[in-house]
N, C-alpha and C positions, 0 to 999 in steps of 0.2 A: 132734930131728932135727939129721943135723951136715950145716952147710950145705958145698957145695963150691964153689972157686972158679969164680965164674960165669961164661960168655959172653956178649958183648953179643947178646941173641936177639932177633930181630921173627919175627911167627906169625901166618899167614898161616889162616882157617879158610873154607871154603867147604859150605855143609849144603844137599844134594840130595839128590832121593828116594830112591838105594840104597847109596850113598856120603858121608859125610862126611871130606872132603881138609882134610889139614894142609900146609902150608909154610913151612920153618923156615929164615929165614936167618938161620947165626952170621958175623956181621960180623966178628968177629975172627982167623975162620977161612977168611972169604969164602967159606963153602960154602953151599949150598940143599939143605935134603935135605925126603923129602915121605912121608908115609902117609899111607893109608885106615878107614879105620872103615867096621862099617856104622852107616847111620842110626837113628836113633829116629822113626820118624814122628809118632807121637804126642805125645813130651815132646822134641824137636830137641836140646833144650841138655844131655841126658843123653852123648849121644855126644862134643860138644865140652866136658863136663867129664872124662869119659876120654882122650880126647887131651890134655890141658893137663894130667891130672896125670901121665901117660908123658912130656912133654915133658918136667914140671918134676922127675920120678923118675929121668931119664935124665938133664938137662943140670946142673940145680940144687942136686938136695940127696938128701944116702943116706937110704935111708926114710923113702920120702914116703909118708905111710900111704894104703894102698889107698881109703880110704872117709873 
């Protein structure tokens, strides 16, 4: 994996019954930006490791492996 240079990010995760919400602010950018997921009811923490690895395949590093 080649990393990219990073932004200062904090991440914001909130897991509801038909929604799991992200919020992402880059401080460096002072921007907030937000998605959706749907939920996992069953196993919760499936959906916010899909969000974290779009965050981290988008902000962080060129292929990030899917799985």
């Amino acid at each position: 994996m080649k990393e990219k240079p990073g932004p200062d990010l904090r991440i914001g995760v909130d897991i509801g019954g038909t929604f799991t919400d992200f919020v992402i602010f880059n401080r460096v950018e002072n921007r907030i930006e937000t998605f959706k997921l749907l939920s996992t009811p069953d196993k919760p923490a499936d959906a916010v490791v899909d969000g974290l690895r779009r965050i981290f395949r988008f902000y962080l590093v060129e292929n990030w492996p899917e799985e």
